[in-house]
C-alpha positions as CSV (number, residue, x, y, z in Angstrom):
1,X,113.8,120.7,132.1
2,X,112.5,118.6,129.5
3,X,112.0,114.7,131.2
4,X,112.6,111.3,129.0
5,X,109.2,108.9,128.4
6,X,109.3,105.0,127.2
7,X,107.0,104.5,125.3
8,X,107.2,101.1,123.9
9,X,104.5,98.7,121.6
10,X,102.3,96.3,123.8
11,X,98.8,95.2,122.6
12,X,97.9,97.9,125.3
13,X,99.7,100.6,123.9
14,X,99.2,99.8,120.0
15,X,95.8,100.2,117.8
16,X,95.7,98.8,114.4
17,X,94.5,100.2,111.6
18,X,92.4,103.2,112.7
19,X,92.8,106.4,114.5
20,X,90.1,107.9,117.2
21,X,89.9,110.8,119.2
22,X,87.7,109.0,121.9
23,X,91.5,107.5,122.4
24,X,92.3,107.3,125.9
25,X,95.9,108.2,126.3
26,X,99.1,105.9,126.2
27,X,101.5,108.6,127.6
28,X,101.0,111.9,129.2
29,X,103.8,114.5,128.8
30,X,104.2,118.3,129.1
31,X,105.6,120.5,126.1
32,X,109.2,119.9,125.7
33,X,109.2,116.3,126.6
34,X,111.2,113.6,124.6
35,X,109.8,110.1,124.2
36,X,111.1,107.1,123.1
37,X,108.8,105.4,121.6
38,X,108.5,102.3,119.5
39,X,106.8,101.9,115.8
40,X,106.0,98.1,114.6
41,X,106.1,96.9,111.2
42,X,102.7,95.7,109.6
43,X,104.1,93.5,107.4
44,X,106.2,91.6,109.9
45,X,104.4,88.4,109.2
46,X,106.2,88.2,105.3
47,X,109.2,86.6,107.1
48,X,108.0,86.3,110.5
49,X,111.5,84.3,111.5
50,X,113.5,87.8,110.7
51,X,110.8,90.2,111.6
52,X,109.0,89.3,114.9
53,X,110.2,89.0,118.2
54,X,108.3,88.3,121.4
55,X,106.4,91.7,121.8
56,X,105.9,92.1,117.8
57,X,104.5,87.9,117.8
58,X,102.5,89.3,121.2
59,X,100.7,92.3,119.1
60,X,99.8,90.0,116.4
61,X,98.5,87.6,118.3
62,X,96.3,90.3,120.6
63,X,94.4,91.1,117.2
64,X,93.7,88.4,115.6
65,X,90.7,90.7,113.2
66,X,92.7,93.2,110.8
67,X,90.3,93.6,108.5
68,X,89.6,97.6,109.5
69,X,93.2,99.5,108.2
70,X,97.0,98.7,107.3
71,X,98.7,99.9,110.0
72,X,100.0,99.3,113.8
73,X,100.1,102.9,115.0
74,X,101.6,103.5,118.7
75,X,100.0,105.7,121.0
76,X,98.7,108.2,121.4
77,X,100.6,110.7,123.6
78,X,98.6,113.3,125.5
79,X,100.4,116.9,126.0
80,X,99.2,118.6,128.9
81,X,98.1,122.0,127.8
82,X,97.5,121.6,124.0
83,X,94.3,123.0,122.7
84,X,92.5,123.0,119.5
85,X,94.1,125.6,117.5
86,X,97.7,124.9,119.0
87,X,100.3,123.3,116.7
88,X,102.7,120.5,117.6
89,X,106.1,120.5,116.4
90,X,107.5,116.4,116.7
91,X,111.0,116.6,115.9
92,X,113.0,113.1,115.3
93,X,116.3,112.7,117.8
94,X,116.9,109.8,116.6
95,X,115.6,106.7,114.4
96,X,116.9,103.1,114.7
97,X,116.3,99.5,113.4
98,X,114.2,97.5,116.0
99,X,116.1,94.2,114.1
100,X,118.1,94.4,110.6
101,X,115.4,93.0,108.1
102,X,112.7,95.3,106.5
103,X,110.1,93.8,103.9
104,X,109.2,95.5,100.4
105,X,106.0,94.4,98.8
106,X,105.4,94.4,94.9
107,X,101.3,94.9,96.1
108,X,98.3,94.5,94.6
109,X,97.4,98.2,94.5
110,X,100.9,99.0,93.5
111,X,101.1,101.6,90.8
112,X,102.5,98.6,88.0
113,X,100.1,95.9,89.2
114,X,98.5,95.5,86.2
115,X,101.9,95.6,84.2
116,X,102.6,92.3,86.7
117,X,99.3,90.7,86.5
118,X,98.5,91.5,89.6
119,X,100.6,88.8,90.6
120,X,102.6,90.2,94.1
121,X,106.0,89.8,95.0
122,X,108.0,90.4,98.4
123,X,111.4,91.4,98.6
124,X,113.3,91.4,102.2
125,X,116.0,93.5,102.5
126,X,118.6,93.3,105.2
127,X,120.6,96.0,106.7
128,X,124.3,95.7,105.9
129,X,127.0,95.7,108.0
130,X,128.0,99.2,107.3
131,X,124.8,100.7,108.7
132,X,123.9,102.8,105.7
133,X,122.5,100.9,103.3
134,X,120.5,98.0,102.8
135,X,120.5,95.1,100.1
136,X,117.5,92.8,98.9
137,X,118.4,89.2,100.8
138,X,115.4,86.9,99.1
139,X,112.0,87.0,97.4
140,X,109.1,84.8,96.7
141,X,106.3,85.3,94.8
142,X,103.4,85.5,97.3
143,X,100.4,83.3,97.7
144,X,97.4,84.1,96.6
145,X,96.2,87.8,97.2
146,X,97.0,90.0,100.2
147,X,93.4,91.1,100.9
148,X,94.0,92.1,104.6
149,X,96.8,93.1,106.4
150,X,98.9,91.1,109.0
151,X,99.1,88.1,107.3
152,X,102.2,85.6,108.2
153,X,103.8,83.5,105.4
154,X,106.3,80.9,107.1
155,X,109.3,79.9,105.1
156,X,107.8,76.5,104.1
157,X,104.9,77.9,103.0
158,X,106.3,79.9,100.4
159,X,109.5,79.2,97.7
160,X,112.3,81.9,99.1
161,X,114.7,82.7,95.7
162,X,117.9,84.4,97.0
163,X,118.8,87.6,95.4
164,X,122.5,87.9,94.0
165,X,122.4,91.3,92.5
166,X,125.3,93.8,94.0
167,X,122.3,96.3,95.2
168,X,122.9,98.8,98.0
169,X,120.0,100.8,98.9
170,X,120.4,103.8,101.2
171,X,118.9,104.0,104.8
172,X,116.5,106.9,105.2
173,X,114.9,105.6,108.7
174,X,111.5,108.0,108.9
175,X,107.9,107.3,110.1
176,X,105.6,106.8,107.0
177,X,102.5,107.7,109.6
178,X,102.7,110.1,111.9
179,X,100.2,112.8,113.6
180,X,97.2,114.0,115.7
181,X,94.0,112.5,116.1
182,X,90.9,113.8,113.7
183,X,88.4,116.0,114.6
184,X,85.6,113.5,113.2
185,X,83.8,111.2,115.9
186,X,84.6,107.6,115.1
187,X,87.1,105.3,113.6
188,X,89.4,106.9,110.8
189,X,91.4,104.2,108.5
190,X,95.0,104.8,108.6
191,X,95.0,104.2,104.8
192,X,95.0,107.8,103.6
193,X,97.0,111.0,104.6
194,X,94.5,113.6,106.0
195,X,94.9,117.0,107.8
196,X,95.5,115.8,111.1
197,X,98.7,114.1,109.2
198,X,98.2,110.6,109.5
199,X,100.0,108.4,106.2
200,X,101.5,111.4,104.8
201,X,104.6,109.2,103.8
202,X,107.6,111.8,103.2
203,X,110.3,110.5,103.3
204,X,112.4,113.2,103.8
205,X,110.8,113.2,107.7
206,X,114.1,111.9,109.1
207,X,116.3,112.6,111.8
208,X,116.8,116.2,112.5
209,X,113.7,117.4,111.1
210,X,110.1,118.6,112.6
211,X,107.0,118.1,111.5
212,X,104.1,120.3,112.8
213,X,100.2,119.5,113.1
214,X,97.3,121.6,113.7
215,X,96.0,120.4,117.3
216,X,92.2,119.1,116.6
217,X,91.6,117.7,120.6
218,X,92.4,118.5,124.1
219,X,95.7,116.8,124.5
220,X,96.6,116.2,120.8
221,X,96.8,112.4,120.7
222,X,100.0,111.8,118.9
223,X,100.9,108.8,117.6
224,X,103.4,106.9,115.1
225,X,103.8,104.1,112.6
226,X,103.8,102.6,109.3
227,X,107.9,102.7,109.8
228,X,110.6,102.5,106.9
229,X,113.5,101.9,106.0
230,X,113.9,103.0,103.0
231,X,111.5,105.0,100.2
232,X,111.3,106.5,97.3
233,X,109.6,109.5,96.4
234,X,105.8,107.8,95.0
235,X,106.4,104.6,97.1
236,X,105.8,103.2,93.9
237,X,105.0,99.3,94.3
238,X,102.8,100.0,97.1
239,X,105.2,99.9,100.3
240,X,108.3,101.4,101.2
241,X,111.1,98.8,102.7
242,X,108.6,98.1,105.6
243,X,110.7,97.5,109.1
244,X,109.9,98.1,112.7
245,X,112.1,101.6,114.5
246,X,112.5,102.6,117.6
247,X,112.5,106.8,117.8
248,X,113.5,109.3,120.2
249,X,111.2,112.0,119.5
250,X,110.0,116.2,120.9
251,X,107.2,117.5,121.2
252,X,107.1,120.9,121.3
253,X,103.8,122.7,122.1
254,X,103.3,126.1,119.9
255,X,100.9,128.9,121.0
256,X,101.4,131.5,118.0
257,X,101.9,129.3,115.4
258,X,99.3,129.3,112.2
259,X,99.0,126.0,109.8
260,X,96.8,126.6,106.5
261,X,95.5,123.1,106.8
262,X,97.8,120.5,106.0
263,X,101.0,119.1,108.0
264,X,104.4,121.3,107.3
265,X,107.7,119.8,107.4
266,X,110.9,121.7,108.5
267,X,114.4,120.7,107.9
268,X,117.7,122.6,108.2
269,X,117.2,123.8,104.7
270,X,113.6,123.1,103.5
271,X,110.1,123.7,104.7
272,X,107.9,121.5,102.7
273,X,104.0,122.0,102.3
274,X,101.9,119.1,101.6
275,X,98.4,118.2,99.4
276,X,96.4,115.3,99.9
277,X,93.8,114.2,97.0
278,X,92.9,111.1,95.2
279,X,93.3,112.9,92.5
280,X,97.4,114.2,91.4
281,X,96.7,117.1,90.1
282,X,94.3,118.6,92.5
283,X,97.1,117.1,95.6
284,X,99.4,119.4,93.8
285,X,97.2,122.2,93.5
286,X,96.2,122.2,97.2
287,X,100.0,121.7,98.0
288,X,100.5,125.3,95.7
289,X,97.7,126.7,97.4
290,X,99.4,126.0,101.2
291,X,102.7,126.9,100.0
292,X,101.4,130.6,99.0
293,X,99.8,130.7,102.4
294,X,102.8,129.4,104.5
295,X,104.8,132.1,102.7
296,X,102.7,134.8,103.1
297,X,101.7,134.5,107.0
298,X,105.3,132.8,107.5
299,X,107.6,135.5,105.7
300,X,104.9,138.3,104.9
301,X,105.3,138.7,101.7
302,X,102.4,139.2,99.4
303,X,100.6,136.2,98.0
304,X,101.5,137.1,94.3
305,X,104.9,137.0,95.2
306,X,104.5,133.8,97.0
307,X,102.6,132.5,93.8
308,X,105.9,133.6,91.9
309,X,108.6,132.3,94.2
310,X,106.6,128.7,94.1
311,X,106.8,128.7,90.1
312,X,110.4,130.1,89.7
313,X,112.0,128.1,92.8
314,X,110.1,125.4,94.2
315,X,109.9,121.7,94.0
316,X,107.1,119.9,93.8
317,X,107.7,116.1,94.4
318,X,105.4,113.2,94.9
319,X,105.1,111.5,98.4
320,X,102.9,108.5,97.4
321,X,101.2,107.0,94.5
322,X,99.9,104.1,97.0
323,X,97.3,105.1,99.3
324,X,94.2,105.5,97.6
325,X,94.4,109.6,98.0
326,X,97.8,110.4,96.4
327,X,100.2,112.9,98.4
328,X,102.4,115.7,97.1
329,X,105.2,117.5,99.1
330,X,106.0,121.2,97.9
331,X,110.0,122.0,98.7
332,X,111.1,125.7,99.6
333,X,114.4,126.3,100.2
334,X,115.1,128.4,103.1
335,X,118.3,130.7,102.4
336,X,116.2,132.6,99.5
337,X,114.9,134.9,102.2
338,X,117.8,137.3,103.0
């Protein structure tokens, strides 16, 4: 019978901005386990008064040097069992607000900073009463430069401009980083999506969805965060609407399962393949090139007629535009196999 963990962010249980597999473990559980476990937002400190509470302050304050990656990731989780070779599935239970305001920022490495004059914005957007959507409260022009994360910008410091516009923005609650730790010794920055998963940034990773990684240590090391509220497909001014969530997550342990390389996402109608490359097009031609292989070892049909089914039914779509090394989601609709 599958047993409930807490897992919840402490300066003990959080790193920032890097991933290791030299981790020593948060949170031991056995295949089939659920955890609840809690992702904090790295961008808190753009209205600190709205987005911090004791334990986020508490995190802040225990590293006081950001200067190696983005993002407070939580974890990582050790499975008993899992080997190199193993996958893990993590599906999402369930996904909710840790407090009702998220921050959006217009960044300096943004896709239209030039178009701006690399002059950055922040938008915070607060979860409306009817727990669907969201709606841009206020937003000041920021500072100076954000040249490392974590920074905190107290309302007097800054000139807040409410924003009057009728805008609702869906919710799509999902981790923007999410995965296993790397085979390489060392630190890893969280910046960029990688095999192991990592910033992958899909934002169709959601509720009722799994997501399964290729097991590079004893124990897998999973881990979360880099959590949204809201995205877009490109995540195109650099974040997404960036707001702490607690989860309920499974992790499943698979024996028999075979991953090409890269992350696969599984929803009730979709599987979706993923590339990773600085470069677009090649992210999208690695993305083909796992899709032929899914469906081949996945369905057993031949790889021409994988190549085929990709170029006559699938979608390719743009995670991200804003980590360095773009990422590219390939959609497959499931009810075409009969």
């Amino acid at each position: 019978m599958s047993q409930i963990h807490k897992l919840p962010a402490t300066p003990h249980t959080v790193h920032w901005g890097y991933y290791d597999k030299s981790w020593q473990p948060s949170l031991v559980v056995k295949s089939g386990d659920i955890v609840e476990i809690e992702a904090i937002c790295h961008q808190s400190g753009d209205a600190p008064e709205l987005l911090m509470d004791e334990a986020i302050t508490a995190i802040y304050d225990a590293f006081p040097d950001r200067n190696m990656g983005d993002h407070i990731v939580t974890g990582p989780i050790y499975i008993e069992g899992a080997e190199p070779g193993d996958v893990l599935e993590a599906k999402i239970l369930d996904l909710q607000p840790r407090m009702p305001h998220g921050s959006n920022v217009l960044a300096n490495w943004g896709e239209l900073a030039d178009a701006f004059d690399q002059t950055e914005y922040i938008y915070i957007y607060k979860i409306n009463d009817d727990g669907v959507t969201a709606s841009p409260e206020f937003m000041y022009t920021y500072p100076g430069k954000i040249e490392k994360p974590g920074q905190i910008r107290h309302e007097h410091e800054v000139e807040r401009i409410t924003v009057t516009d009728a805008i609702k923005v869906p919710l799509n609650l999902h981790f923007g980083i999410a995965g296993v730790t790397p085979k390489e010794t060392g630190k890893v920055d969280t910046t960029h999506p990688k095999y192991f998963g990592g910033n992958v940034d899909n934002k169709n990773f959601v509720v009722g969805t799994s997501m399964y990684y290729e097991v590079n240590n004893p124990g897998a090391g999973f881990y979360v965060g880099d959590s949204h509220f809201a995205q877009g497909d490109a995540e195109l001014s650099g974040t997404a609407i960036e707001g702490s969530v607690n989860g309920r997550i499974q992790l499943i342990l698979h024996k028999d399962m075979k991953l090409k390389e890269n992350p696969i996402l599984e929803t009730d109608t979709h599987w979706m393949v993923h590339g990773f490359d600085a470069d677009l097009d090649k992210a999208t031609h690695q993305a083909a090139l796992e899709g032929v292989e899914f469906l081949a070892h996945h369905y057993g049909v031949s790889r021409t007629l994988a190549y085929s089914i990709l170029s006559v039914h699938a979608d390719f779509h743009i995670s991200q535009v804003a980590n360095g090394v773009k990422g590219v989601h390939c959609r497959i609709r499931k009810d075409i196999f009969q």
